[in-house]
C-alpha positions in Angstrom: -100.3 -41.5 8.2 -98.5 -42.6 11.1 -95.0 -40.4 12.5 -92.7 -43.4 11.4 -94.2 -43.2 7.7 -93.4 -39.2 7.8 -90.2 -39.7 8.8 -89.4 -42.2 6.4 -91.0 -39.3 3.6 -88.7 -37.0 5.3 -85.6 -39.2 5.5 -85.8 -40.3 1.6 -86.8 -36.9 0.5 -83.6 -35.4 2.4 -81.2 -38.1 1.1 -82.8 -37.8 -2.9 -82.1 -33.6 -2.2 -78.3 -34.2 -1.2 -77.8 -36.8 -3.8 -79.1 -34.3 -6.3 -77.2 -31.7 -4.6 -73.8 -33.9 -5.4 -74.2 -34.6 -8.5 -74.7 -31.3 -9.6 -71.9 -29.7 -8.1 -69.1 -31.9 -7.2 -66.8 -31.2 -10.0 -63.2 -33.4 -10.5 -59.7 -31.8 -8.6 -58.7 -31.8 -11.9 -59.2 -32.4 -16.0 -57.7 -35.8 -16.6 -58.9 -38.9 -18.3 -58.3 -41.0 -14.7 -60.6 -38.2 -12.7 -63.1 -38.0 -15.7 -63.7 -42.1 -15.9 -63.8 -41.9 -11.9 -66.4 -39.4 -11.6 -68.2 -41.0 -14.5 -68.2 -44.1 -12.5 -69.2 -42.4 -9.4 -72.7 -42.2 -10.8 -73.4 -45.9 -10.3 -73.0 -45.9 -6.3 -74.9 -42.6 -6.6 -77.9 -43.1 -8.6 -77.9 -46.8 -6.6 -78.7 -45.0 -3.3 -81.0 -42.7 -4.7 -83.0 -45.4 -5.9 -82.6 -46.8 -2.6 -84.1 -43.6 -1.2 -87.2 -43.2 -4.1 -88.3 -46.8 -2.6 -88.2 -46.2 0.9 -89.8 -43.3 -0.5 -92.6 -45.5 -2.1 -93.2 -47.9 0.7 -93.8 -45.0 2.5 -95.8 -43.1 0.4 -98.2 -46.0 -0.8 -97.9 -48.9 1.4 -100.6 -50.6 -0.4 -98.8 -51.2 -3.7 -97.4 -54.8 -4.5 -94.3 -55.4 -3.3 -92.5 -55.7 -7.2 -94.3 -52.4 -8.0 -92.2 -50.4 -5.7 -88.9 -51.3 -7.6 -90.5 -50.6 -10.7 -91.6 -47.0 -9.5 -88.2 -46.8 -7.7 -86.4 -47.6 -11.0 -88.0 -45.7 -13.5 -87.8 -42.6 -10.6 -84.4 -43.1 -10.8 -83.9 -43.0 -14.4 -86.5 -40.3 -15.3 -84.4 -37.9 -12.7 -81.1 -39.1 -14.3 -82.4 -38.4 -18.1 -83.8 -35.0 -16.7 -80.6 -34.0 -15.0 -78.6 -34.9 -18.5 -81.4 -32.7 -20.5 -80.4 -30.1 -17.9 -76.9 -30.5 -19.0 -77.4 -30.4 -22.5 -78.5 -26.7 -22.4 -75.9 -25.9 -19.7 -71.4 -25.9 -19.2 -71.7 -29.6 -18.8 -71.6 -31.9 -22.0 -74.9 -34.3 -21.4 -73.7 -37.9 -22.6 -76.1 -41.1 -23.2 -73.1 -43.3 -21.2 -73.7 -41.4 -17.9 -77.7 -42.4 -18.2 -76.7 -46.2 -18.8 -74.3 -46.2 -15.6 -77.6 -44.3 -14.0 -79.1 -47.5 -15.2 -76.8 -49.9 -14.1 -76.4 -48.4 -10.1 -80.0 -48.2 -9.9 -80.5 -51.7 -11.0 -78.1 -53.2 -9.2 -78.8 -51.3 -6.0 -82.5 -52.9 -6.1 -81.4 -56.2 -7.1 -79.5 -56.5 -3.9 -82.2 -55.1 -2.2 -84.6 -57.0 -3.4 -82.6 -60.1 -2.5 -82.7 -59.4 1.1 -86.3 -58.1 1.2 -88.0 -60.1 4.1 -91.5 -59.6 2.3 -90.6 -61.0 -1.0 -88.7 -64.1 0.7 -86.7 -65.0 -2.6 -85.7 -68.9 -2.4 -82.0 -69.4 -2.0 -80.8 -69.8 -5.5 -83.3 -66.6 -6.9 -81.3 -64.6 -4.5 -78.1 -65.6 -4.9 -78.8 -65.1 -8.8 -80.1 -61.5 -8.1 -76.6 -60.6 -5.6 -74.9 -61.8 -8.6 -76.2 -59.8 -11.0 -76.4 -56.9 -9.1 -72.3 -57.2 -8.4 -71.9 -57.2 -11.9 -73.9 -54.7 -13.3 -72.1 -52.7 -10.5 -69.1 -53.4 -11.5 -69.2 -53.5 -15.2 -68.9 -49.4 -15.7 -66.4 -49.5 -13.2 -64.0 -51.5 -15.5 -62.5 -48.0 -17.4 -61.3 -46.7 -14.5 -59.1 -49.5 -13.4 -58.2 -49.7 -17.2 -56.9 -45.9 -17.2 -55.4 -46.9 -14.1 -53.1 -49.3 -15.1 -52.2 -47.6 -18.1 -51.0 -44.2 -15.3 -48.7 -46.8 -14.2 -47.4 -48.1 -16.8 -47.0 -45.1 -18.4 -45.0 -43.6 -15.6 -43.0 -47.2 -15.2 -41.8 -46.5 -18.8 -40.9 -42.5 -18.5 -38.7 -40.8 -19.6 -39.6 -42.9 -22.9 -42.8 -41.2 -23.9 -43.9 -43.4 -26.8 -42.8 -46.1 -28.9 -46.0 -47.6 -30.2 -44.8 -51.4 -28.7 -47.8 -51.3 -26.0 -51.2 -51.1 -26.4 -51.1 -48.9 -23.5 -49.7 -46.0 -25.5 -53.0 -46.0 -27.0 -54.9 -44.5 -24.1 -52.4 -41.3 -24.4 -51.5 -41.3 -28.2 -54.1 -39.9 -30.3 -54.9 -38.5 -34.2 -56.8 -35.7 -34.4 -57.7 -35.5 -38.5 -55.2 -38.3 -39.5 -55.1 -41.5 -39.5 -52.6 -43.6 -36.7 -51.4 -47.2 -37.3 -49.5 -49.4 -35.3 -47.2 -51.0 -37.9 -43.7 -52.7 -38.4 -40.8 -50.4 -39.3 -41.3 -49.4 -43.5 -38.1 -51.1 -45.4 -35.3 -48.9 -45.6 -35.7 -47.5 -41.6 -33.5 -49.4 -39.6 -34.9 -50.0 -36.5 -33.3 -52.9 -34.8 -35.1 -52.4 -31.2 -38.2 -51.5 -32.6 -41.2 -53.9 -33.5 -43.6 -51.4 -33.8 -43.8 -47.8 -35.1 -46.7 -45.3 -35.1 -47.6 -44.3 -39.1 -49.1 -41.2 -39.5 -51.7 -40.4 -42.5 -51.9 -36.5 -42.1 -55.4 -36.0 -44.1 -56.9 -32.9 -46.1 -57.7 -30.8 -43.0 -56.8 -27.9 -41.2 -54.4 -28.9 -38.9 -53.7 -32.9 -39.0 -51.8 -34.7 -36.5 -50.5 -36.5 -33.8 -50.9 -36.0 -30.0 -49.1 -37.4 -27.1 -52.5 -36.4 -24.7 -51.0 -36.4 -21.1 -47.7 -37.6 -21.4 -46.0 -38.7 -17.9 -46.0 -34.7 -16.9 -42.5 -33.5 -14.8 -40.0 -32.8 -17.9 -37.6 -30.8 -15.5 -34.7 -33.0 -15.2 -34.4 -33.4 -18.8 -32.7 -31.0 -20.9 -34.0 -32.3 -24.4 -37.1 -34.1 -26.3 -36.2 -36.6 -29.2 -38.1 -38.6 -31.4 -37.4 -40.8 -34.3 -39.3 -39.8 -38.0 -39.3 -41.7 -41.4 -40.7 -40.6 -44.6 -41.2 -41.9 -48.1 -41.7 -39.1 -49.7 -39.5 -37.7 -52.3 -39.5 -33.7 -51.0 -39.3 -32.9 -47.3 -42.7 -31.8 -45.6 -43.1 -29.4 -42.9 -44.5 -29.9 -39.5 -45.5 -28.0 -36.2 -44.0 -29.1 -32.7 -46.4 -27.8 -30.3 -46.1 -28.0 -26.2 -47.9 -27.1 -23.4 -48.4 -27.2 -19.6 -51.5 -27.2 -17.2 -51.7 -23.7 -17.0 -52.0 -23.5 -21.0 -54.6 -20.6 -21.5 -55.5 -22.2 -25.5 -53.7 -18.4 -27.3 -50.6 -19.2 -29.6 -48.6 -17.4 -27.7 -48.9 -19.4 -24.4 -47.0 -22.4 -25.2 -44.0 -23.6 -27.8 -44.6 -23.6 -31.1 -41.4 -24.7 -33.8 -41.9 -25.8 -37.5 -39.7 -28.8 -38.3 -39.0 -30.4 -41.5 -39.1 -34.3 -41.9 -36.6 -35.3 -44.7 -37.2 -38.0 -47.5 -35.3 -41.3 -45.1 -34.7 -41.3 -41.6 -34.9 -38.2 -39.3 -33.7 -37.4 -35.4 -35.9 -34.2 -34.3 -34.3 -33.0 -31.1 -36.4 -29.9 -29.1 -34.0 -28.4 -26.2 -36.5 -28.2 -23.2 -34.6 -24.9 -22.8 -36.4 -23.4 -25.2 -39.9 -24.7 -24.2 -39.2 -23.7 -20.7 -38.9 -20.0 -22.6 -41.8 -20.2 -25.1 -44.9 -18.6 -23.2 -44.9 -15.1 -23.5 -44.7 -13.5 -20.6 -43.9 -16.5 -18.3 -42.4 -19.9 -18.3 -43.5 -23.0 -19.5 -44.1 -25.4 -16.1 -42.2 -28.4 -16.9 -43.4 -30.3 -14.5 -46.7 -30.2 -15.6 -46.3 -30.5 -19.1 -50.2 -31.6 -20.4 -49.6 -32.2 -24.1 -47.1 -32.6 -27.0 -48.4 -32.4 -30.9 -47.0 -32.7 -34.4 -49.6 -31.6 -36.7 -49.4 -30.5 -40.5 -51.0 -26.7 -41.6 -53.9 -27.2 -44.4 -51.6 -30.0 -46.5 -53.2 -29.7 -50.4 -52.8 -34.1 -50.6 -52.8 -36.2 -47.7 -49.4 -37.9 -46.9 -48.0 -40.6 -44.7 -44.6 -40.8 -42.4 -43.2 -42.8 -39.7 -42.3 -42.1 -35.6 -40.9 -43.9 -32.8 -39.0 -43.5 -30.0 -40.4 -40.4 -28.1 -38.2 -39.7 -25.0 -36.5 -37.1 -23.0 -32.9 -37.1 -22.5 -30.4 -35.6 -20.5 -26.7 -33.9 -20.9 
């Protein structure tokens, strides 16, 4: 074996170590549904240079092989060390996903189509190599897509604040979510007047512990606002009782760490106001950060039947 072959071994093997290295520790600056779909994307441009490395590695190693059989080897190196690394997870902190082994999949295959349209040995004709950069552009970009998605939807959810939600974009639908209940984006019932509104959110609060609705990172800095009001409609001939719940960042998940006040929703129309006074004074033992408020829920306690209302119009206002 000659000295440039071993340092080609030794090259590879030190690039496949840090690669490993980075994808076990580099963790997100923080929890959030852009930094999550951004490091989940970051494993295509990683797993495509490893699988540059495990075929520089293979030339290397057995020089001897047909040219196509090193991109085989290099690919299914690739992907046995991202399903491994997901096994690892699934006994570990980290939550081990099928989606992170099909971006694996689509790096590493991209990575060695490109590379295997500029290899000088293989000699593609013109229009087999332009075919294979093609491909290997869009399978690269493909998982790329939902972070440009969530994106967009950061900015027009911050275009639109201090209106938090009024069910006329789809983009509220990246931040409004049911947990145990049922959400619809429907026109206004009869009898709610709502002459700006094309669209409300209906709620079907299901047999479950605690049914509801969730604004799930709302645009986050309340602290020029002095109250949160929201728009509610029910059909139903007695009034029901529901939970307001807020929290920041710094939420540490007890009861007692964020604002918690029981409403009632009236048969007809109802105007729920919440004084940000009071949320900025519902942790115990500190106050609420309103400029990093992370969440805002309206959930039902174990309801006997399931039941249906009507919101719209989530915003802050000011005095």
């Amino acid at each position: 074996m000659n000295l440039a072959r071993v340092g080609w071994i030794l090259v590879s093997l030190g690039v496949i170590a840090l690669l490993l290295a980075m994808l076990e520790l580099l963790r997100p600056p923080e929890v959030n549904m852009f930094w999550t779909a951004f490091f989940d994307a970051g494993h295509v441009p990683l797993f495509g240079i490893l699988s540059l490395a495990l075929l520089r590695l293979s030339f290397a190693l057995w020089p001897q092989l047909h040219r196509i059989l090193h991109y085989a080897l290099a690919f299914v190196a690739a992907m046995s060390v991202g399903v491994a690394v997901e096994a690892l997870q699934f006994f570990g902190p980290r939550d081990a996903e099928l989606s992170d082994i099909v971006r694996n999949a689509c790096g590493s295959a991209a990575m060695l189509l490109a590379a295997c349209a500029h290899d000088p040995v293989l000699q593609l004709r013109r229009r087999r190599r332009a075919l294979a950069l093609a491909l290997a552009v869009v399978v690269f970009l493909a998982p790329c897509v939902p972070v440009v998605s969530i994106a967009l939807a950061y900015r027009a959810r911050d275009a639109a604040f201090p209106r938090l939600a009024d069910f006329e974009s789809r983009w509220e639908l990246r931040f409004v979510r049911a947990y145990q209940a049922q959400l619809e984006r429907t026109t206004p019932p009869a009898g709610w007047a709502r002459p700006a509104a094309t669209r409300v959110g209906r709620v079907t609060f299901l047999r479950a512990r605690y049914p509801g609705l969730a604004l799930v990172e709302p645009a986050p800095d309340w602290s020029a606002y002095d109250r949160l009001v929201f728009a509610a409609y029910s059909g139903l001939q007695t009034p029901v009782q529901l939970v307001v719940r807020i929290h920041d960042i710094h939420h540490d998940n007890r009861y007692s760490d964020r604002f918690n006040r029981t409403i009632s929703i009236a048969p007809g129309a109802n105007r729920i106001v919440v004084p940000l006074a009071d949320v900025r004074a519902a942790p115990r033992g500190r106050e609420m950060d309103l400029t990093r408020i992370r969440q805002l829920a309206i959930f039902a306690v174990q309801p006997p039947e399931p039941f249906s209302l009507y919101f719209d119009d989530f915003r802050l206002e000011s005095d």
